[in-house]
MDTraj code that builds the backbone (N, CA, C; nanometers):
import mdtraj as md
import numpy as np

residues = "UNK UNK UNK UNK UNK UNK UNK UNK UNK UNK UNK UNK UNK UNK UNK UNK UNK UNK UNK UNK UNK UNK UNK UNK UNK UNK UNK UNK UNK UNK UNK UNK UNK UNK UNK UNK UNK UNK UNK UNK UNK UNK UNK UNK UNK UNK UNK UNK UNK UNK UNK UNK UNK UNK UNK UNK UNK UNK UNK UNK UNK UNK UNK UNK UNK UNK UNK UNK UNK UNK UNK UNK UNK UNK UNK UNK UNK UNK UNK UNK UNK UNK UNK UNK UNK UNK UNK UNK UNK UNK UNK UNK UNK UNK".split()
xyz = np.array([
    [-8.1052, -0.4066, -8.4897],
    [-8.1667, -0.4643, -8.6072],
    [-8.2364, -0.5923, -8.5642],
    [-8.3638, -0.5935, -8.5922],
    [-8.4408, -0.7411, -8.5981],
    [-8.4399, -0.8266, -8.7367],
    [-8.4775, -0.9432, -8.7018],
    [-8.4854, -1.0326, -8.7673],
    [-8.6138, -1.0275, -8.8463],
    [-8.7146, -0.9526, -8.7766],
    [-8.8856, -0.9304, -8.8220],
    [-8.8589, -0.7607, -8.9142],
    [-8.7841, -0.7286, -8.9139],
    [-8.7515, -0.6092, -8.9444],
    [-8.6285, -0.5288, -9.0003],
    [-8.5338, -0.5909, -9.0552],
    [-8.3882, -0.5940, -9.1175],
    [-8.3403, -0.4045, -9.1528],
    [-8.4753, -0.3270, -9.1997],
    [-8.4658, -0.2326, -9.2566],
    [-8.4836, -0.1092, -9.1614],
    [-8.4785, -0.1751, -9.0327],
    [-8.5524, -0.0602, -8.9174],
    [-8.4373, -0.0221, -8.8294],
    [-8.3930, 0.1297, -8.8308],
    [-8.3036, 0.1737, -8.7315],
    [-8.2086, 0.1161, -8.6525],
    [-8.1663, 0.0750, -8.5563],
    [-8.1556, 0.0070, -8.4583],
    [-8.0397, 0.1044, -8.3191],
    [-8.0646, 0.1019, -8.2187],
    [-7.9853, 0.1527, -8.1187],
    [-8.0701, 0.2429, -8.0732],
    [-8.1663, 0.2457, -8.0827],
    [-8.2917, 0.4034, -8.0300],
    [-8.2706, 0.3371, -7.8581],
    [-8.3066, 0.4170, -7.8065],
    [-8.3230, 0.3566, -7.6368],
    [-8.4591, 0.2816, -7.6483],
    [-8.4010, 0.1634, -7.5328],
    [-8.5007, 0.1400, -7.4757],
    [-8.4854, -0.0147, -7.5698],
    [-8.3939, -0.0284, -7.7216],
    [-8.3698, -0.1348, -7.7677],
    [-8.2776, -0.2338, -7.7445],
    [-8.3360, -0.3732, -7.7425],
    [-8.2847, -0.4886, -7.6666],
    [-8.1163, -0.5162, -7.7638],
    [-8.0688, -0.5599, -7.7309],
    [-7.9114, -0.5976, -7.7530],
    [-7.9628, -0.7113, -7.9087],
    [-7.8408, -0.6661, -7.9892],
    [-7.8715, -0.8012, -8.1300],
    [-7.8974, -0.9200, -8.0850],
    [-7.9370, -0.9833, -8.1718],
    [-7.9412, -1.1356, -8.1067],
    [-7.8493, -1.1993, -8.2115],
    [-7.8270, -1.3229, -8.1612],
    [-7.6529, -1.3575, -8.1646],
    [-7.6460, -1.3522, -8.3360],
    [-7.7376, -1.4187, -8.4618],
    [-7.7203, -1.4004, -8.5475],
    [-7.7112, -1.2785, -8.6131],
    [-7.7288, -1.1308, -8.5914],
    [-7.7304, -0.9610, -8.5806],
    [-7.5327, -0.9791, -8.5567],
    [-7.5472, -1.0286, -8.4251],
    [-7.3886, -0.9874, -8.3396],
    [-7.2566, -1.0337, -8.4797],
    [-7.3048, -1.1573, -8.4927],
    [-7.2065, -1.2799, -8.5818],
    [-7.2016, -1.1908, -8.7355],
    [-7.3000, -1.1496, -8.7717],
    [-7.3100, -1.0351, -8.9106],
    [-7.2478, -0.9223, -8.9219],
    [-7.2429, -0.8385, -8.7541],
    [-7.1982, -0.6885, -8.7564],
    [-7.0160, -0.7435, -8.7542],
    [-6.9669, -0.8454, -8.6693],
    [-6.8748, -0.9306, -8.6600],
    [-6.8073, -0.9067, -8.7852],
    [-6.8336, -1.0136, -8.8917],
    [-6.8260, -1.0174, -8.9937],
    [-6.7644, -0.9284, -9.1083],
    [-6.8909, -0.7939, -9.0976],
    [-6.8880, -0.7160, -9.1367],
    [-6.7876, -0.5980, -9.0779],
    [-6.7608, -0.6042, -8.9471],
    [-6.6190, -0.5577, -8.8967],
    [-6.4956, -0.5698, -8.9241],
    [-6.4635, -0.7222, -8.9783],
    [-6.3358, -0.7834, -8.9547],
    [-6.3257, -0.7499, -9.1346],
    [-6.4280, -0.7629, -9.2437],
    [-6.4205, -0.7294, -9.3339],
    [-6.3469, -0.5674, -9.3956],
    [-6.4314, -0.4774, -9.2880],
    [-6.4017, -0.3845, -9.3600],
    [-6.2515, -0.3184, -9.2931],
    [-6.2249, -0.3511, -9.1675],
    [-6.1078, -0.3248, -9.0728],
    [-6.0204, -0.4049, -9.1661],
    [-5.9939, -0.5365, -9.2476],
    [-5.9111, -0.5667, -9.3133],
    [-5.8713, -0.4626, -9.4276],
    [-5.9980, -0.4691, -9.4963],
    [-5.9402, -0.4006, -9.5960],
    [-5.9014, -0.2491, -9.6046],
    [-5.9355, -0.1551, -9.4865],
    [-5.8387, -0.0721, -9.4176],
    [-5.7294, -0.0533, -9.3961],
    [-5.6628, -0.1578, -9.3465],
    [-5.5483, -0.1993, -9.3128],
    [-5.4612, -0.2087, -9.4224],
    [-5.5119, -0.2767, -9.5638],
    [-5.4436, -0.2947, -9.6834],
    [-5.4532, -0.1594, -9.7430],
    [-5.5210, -0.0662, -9.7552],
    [-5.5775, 0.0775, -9.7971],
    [-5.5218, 0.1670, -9.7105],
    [-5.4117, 0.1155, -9.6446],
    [-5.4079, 0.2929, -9.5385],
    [-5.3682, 0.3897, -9.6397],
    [-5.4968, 0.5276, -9.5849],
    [-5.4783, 0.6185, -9.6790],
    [-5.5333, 0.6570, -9.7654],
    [-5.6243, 0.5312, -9.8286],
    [-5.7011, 0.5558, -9.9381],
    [-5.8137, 0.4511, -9.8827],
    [-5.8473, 0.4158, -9.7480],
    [-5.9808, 0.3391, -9.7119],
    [-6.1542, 0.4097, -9.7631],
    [-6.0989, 0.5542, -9.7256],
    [-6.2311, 0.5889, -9.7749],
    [-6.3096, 0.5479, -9.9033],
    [-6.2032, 0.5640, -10.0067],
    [-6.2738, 0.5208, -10.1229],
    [-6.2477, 0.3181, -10.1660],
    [-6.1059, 0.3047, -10.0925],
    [-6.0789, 0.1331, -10.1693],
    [-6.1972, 0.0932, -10.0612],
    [-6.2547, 0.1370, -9.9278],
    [-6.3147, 0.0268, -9.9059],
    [-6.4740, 0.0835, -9.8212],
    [-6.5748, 0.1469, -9.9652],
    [-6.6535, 0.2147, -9.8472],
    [-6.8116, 0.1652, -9.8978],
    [-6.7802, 0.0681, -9.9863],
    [-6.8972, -0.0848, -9.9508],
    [-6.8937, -0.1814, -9.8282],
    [-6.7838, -0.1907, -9.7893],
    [-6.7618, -0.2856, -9.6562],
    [-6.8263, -0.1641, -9.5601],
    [-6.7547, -0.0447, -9.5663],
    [-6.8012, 0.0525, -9.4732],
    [-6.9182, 0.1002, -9.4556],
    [-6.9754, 0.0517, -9.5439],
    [-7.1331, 0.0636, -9.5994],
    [-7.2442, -0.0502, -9.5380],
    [-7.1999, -0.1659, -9.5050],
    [-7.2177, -0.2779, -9.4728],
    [-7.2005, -0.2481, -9.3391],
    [-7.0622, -0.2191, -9.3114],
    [-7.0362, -0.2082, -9.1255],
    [-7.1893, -0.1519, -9.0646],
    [-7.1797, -0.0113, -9.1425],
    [-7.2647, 0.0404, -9.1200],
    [-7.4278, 0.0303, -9.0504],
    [-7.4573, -0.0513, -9.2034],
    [-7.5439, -0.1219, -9.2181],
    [-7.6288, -0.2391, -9.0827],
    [-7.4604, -0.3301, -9.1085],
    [-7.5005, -0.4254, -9.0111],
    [-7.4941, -0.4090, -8.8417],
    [-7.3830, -0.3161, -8.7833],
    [-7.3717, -0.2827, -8.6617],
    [-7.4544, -0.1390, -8.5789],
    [-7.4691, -0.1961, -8.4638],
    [-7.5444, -0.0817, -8.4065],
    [-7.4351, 0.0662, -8.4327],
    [-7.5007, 0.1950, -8.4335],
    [-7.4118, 0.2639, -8.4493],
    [-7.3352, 0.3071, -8.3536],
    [-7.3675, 0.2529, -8.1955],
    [-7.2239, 0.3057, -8.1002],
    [-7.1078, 0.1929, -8.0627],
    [-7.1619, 0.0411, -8.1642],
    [-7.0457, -0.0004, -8.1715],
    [-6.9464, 0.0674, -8.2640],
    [-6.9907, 0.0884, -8.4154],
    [-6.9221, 0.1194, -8.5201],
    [-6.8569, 0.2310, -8.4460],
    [-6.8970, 0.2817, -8.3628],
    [-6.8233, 0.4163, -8.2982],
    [-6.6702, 0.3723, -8.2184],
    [-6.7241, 0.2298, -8.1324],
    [-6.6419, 0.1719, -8.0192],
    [-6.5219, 0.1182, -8.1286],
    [-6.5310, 0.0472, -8.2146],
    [-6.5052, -0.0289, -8.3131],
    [-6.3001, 0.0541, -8.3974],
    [-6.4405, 0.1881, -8.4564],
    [-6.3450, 0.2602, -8.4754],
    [-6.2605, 0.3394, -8.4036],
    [-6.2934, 0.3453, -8.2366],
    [-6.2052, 0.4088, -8.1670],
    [-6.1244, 0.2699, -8.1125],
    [-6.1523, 0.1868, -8.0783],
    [-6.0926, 0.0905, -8.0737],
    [-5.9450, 0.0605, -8.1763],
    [-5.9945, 0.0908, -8.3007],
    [-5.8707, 0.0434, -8.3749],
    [-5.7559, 0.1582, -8.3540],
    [-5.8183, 0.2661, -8.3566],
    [-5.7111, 0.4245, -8.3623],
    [-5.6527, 0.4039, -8.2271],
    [-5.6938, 0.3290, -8.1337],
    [-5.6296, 0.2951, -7.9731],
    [-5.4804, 0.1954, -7.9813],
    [-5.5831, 0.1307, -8.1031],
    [-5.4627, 0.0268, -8.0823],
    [-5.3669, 0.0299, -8.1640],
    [-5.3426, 0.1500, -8.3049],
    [-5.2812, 0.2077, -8.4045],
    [-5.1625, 0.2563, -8.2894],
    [-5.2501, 0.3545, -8.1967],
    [-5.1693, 0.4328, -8.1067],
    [-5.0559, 0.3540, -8.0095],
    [-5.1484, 0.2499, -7.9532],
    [-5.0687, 0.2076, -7.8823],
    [-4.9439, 0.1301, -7.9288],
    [-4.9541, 0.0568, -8.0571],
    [-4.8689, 0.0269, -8.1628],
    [-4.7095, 0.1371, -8.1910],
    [-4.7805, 0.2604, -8.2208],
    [-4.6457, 0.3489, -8.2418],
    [-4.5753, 0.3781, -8.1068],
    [-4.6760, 0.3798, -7.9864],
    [-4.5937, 0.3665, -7.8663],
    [-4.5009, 0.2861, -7.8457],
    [-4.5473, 0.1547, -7.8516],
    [-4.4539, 0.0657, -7.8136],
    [-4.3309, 0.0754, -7.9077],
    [-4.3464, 0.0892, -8.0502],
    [-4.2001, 0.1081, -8.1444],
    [-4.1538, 0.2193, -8.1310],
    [-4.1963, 0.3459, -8.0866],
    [-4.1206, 0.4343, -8.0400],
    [-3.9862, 0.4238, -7.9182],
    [-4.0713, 0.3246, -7.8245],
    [-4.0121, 0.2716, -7.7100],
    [-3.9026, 0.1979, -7.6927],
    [-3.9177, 0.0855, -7.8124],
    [-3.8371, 0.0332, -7.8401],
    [-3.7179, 0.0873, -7.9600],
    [-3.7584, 0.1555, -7.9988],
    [-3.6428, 0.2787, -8.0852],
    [-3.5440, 0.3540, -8.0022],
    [-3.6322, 0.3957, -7.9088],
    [-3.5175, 0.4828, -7.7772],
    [-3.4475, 0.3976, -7.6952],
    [-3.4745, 0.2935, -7.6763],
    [-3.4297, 0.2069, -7.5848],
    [-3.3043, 0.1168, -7.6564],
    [-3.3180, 0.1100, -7.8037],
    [-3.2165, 0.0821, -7.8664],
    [-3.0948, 0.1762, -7.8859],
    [-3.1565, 0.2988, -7.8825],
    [-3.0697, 0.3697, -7.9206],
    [-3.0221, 0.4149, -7.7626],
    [-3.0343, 0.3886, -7.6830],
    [-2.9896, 0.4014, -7.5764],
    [-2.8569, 0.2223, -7.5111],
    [-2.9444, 0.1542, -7.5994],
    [-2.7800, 0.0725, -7.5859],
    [-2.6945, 0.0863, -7.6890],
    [-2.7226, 0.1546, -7.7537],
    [-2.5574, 0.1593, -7.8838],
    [-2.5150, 0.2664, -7.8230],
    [-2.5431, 0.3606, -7.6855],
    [-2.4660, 0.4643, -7.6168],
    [-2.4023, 0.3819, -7.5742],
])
top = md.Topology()
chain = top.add_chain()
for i, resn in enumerate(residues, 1):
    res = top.add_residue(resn, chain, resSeq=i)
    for name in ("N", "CA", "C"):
        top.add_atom(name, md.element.get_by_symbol(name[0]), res)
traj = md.Trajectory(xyz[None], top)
């Protein structure tokens, strides 16, 4: 997304990286809608799909890609570790 151009595609090849006020917006618009996800598990699609609309909007689309695999990584790695620590408890009350 440009600054001369707000309404135009963005991520085609061959296009230059946001510039920092683009970056600080898609930012923004990340931490926005990943919150209110977080409060919505389950029902994000609909409690929160103006922010998602916005993400959209404001970020290139193979961050929004990185973004959202990013969080399901770290969901994952989350139940790992309490799994881990579930067996490992239950391995000292043996």
């Amino acid at each position: 997304m440009t600054e001369s151009d707000p309404d135009r595609p963005h991520g085609g090849v061959g296009d230059s990286p946001p510039a920092a006020a683009d970056r600080k917006k898609c930012y923004a618009a990340r931490d926005a809608y990943y919150e209110c996800a977080a409060k919505n598990i389950g029902n994000e699609a609909s409690a929160c799909s103006e922010l998602r609309r916005a993400l959209e909007g404001s970020c290139l689309p193979s961050w929004v890609r990185y973004f959202d695999r990013k969080v399901l990584y770290e969901d994952y790695k989350r139940r790992l570790a309490e799994e881990e620590r579930a067996r490992n408890q239950e391995q000292q009350r043996r």
